[in-house]
N, C-alpha and C positions, 0 to 999 in steps of 0.2 A: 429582306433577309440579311442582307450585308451591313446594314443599322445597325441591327440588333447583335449580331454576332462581333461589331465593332464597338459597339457599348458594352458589349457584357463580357469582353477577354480581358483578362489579366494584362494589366501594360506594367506589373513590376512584380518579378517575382520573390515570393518571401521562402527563406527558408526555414525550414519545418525543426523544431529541437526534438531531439531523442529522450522520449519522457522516460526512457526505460534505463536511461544508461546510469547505473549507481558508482562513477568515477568519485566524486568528487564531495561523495555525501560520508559525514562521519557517522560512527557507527550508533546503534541507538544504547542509551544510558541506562544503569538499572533504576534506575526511578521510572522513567520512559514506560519502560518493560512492566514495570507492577504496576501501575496507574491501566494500563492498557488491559493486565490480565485484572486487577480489580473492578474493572468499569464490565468483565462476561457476566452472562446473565446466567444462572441454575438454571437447570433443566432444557436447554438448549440441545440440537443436534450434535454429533460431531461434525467435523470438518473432512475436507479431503484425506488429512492427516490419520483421521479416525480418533484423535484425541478430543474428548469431553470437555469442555470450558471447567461442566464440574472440578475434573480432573486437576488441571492448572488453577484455581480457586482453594481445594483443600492445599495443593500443596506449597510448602513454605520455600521452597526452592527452586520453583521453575524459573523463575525471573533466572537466578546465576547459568540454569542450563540454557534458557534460549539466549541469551547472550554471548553464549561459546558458539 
């Protein structure tokens, strides 16, 4: 048992990045933003949000709002 528990422990530890922490990321572009909502599919569910992909596809504006 003392083998295996000596082979198989960590002898360096690494540390772990915070994939969550948005410091240092620039904000997204309106290109970004309409590429993203052109590539929703019609007829899809909504989201958590309860908005329709429809929704943001007819309209000519969402990109400037999600970007505020």
């Amino acid at each position: 048992k003392n083998f295996y528990e000596e082979l198989f422990s960590p002898k360096v530890s690494i540390a772990q990045p915070n994939l969550y922490s948005t410091e240092n990321l620039p904000p997204f572009t309106l290109s970004e933003i309409s590429n993203a909502i052109n590539s929703l599919k019609f007829g899809h569910a909504a989201g958590i949000d309860r908005i329709l992909p429809d929704m943001l596809r007819i309209s000519r504006d969402a990109a400037k709002y999600l970007r505020t």
